[in-house]
N, C-alpha and C positions, 0 to 999 in steps of 0.2 A: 608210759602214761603216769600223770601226777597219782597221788594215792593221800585222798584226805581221810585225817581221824576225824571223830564226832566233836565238835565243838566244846569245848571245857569252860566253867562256870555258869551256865544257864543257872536261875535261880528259882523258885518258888514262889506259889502265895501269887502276891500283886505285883505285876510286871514292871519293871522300870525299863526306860528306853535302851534297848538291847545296840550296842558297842563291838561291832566284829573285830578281830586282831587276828591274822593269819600270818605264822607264821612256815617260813618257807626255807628248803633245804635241798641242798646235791645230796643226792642218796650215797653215790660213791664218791662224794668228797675226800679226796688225796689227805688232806690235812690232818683227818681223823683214823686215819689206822696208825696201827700200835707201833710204837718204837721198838726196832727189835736189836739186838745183838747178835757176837757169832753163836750157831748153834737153835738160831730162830727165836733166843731165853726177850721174852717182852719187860722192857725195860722200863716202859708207862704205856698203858691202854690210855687210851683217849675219845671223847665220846664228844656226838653234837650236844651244841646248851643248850640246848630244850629246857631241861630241869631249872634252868634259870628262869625264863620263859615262864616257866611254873610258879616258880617262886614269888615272880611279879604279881602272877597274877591271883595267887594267894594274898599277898598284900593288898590289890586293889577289891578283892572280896569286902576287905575288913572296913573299907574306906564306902563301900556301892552303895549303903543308904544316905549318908551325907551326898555322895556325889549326886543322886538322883538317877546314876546310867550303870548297868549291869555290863560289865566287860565278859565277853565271850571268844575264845581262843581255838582258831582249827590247824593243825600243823600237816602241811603238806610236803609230799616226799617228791621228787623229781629225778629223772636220769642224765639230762643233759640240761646246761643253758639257753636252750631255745625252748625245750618244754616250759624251765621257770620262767622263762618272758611269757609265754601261754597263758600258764596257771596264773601269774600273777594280772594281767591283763584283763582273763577271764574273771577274777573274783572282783577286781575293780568295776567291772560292766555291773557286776553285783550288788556294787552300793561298799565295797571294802576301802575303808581309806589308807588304815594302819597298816604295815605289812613288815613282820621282824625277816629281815632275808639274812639267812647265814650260808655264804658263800665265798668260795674264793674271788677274786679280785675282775677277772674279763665277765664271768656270769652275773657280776655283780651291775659291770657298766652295761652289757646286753637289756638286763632290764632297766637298769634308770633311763636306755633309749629306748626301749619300747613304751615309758609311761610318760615320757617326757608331756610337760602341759598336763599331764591329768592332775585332780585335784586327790592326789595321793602322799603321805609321807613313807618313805622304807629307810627304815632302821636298820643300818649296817652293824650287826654286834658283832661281827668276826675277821673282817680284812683289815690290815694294820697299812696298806698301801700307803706311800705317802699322793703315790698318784692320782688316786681315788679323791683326795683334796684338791692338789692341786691342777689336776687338765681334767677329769672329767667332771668336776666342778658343779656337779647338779641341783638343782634348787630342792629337786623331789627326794633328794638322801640326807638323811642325819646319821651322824658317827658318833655312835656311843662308845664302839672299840676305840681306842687312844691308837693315833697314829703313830711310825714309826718314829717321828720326829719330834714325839711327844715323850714316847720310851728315852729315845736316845739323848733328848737332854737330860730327861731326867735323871738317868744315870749318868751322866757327862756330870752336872751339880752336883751330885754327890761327891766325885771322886773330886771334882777341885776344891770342893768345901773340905777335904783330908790332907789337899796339899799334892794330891797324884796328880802330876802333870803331861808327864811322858807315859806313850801309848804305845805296844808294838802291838799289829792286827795280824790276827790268822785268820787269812779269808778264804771262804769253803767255795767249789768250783757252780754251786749252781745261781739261777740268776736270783732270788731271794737274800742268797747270801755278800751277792754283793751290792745289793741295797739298801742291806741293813749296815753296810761297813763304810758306805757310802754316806747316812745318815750319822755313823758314828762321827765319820770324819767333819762333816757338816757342824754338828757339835763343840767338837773339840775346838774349831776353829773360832762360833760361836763365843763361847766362855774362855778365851786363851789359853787354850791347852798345845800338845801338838804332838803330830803323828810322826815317832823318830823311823817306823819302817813298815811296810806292808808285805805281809808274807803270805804266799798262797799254796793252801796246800792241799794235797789228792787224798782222797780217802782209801783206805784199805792198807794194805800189808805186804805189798809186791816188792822185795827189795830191791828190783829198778828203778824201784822210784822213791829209795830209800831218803833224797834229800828233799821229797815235797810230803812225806807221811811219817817224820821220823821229828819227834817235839824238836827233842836236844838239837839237831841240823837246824833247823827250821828259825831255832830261838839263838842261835849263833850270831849274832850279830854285833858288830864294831861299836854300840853305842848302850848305853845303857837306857833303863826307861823303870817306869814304875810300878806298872798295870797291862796285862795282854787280855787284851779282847779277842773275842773268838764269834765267829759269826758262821755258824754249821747247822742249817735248819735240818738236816738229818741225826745232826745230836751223833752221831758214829765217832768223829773225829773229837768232839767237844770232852767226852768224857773221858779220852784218854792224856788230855792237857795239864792238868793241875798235878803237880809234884814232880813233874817230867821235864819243866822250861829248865834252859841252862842257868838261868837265877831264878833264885827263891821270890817269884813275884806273884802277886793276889790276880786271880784269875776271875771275869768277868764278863757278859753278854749271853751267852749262848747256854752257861753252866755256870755253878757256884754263888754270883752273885748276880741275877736276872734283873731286869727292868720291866713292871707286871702289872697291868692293870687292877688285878687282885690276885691274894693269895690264902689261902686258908689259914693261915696261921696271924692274919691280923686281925688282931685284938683291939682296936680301939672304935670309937664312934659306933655302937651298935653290930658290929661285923659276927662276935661270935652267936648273936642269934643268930640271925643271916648264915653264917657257914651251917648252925644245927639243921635250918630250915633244908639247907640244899641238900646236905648231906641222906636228909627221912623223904627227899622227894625223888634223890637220884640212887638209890640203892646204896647209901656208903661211901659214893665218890666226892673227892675234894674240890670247893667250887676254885675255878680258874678265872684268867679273863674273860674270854668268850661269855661264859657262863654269867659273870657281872655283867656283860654289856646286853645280853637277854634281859636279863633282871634289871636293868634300869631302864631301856625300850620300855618295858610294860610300865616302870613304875613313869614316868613322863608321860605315857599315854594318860596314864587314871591319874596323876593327879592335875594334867592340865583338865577333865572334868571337872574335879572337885574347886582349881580356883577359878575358872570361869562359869561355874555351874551352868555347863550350857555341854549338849551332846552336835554341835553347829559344827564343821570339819573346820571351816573356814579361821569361826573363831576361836578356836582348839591350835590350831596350826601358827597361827599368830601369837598364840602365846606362848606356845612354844620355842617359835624360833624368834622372839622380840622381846622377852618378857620375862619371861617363866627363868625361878633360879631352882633348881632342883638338889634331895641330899639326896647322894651316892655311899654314904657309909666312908665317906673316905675324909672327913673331915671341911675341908673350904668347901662353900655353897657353888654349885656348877650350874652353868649356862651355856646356850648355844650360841659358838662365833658367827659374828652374820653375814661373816665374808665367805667359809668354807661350809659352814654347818656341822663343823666338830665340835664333841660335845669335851668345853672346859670341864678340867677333873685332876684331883693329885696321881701321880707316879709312884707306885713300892717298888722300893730296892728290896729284891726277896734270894734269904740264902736258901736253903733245903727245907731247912726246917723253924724259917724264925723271918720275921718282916725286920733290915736291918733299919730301914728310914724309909720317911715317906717324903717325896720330892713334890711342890718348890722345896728347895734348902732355905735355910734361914740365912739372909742377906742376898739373895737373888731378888730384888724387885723388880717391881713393873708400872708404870705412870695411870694404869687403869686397875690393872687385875695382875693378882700375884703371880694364878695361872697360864695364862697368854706370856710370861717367862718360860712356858714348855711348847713345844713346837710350835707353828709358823704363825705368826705375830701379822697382822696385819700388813704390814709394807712390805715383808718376805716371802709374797704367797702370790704367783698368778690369778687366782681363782677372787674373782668380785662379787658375789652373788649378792653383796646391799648393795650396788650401783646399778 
């Protein structure tokens, strides 16, 4: 059964038009258990963005007497993706228009079909699908999370803006991993780069399988290259890469130098409030993607209030998706494509502990927008949703 909290920011005094935002969750979401090593030692906990979710809606507190409308927040917990088709359906009969859904990628499409036609927006802050753009294509979804082919150029610009052309990939056995290697390639292709070799390989430490988990074997190859990408969404294989390739070469994707929608260590455009704020709402933890794509859900929500001054769903929605340019903390002013409904936004190149660059690069243009230089550009996209 769903399991809803008490609504958060309810105000005081004289009532302004009350603004539901429910957001909504896989309780046992795969995505968010901890990274572990041998020996069980957790290598990163990992948490839902709520705290982001929060952080929005801390911001649109500050904005609620201008806007004229009190934003109120319920977060609901679910077991399966039919329950969240339920819950979200059910709060829609409600009068809910807003809905942040943090979910993986099929529970994601389960509900944009069950609300399909309803006069709904959900806010995808978490699935980086590229597919979720382009075939499931919904009119009812906004992508505040950066698609994978958003990441992947972004870090594709980078490394050709360094002169790194040649790419070997180490590609991880599950289907994630080869999506994301798939988009690398995508890329590479994109910006003229090029893929001298693809190598795949098994996790673990069985030496029968010494030549698919063994770097040095793995990174043997007859040609030279610049840069090895790794694409291991279990992180197991990724961290034992760097300093282990048969040549000395900078390691990138999956470890060391990431492609990230946000990262706590940037510093510029207002980000270190922002990381203060998440960091006193979420117990200490450092904000992530996900976590920015919460936090920008809300912040779109309140401030298409504030410039339509109007609580109308209709004309809230249109301005949103036609209109509205929104700041993300991340420097260029972002908007929503009106083909896919991904929400324009810069790319950080993030080491461990330092934001290297923040992508478009300087000399990647674009004949509209600098952004639409990061993933699928209008003529490269199945997905029509202004037609």
């Amino acid at each position: 059964m769903a399991r809803a909290q008490t609504p958060e920011g309810a105000s005081s005094g004289k009532q302004s038009p009350s603004v539901p935002i429910v957001y909504v969750e896989l309780a046992d979401d795969p995505r968010y258990e901890p990274i572990r090593a041998y020996g069980r030692v957790v290598l990163e906990a990992r948490d839902h963005p709520y705290a982001g979710a929060q952080a929005g809606l801390e911001d649109a507190k500050a904005l609620s007497r201008a806007m004229g409308a009190d934003h109120q927040m319920s977060r609901i917990s679910v077991k399966s993706p039919e329950e969240m088709s339920a819950a979200v359906l059910k709060a829609a009969d409600e009068g809910v228009n807003f809905f942040l859904v943090d979910a993986p990628a099929e529970a994601l499409r389960r509900v944009a079909a069950a609300v399909k036609g309803r006069d709904v927006l959900l806010f995808n802050v978490s699935a980086s699908e590229d597919s979720l753009r382009r075939d499931l294509c919904a009119a009812e979804v906004v992508h505040t999370m950066p698609s994978r082919a958003q990441l992947m150029d972004g870090l594709t610009q980078f490394l050709v803006s360094r002169k790194w052309r040649d790419y070997l990939i180490l590609r991880g056995p599950r289907p994630s991993d080869v999506e994301t290697a798939a988009a690398f390639e995508r890329s590479a292709k994109k910006f003229g780069a090029r893929i001298v070799a693809i190598r795949d390989f098994t996790p673990g430490t069985d030496p029968r399988e010494r030549e698919k988990n063994n770097v040095g074997l793995l990174s043997a190859i007859n040609r030279d290259w610049d840069v090895t990408f790794v694409a291991d969404a279990d992180f197991d294989f990724a961290r034992e890469v760097s300093y282990r390739t048969i040549r000395p070469r900078p390691v990138v994707g999956a470890i060391d130098l990431e492609p990230v929608a946000w990262h706590w260590t940037w510093d510029h455009n207002g980000a270190p409030q922002l990381n203060t704020r998440f960091a006193r709402l979420s117990g200490g933890r450092h904000m992530g993607g996900a976590d920015w794509g919460a936090w920008m859900a809300v912040k779109i929500i309140a401030q298409s209030a504030l410039r339509t001054k109007s609580v109308d769903f209709k004309t809230r929605r249109s301005f949103i998706l036609k209109e509205g340019y929104f700041d993300g903390n991340k420097g260029e002013p972002m908007s929503i494509r009106p083909w896919d409904h991904q929400l324009r936004q810069a790319v950080l190149l993030a080491a461990p502990y330092s934001v290297v660059a923040a992508a478009p690069m300087e000399g990647f243009l674009h004949q509209r927008d600098v952004l639409d230089s990061l993933g699928d550009d209008e003529p490269e996209t199945p997905c029509r949703l202004n037609r």
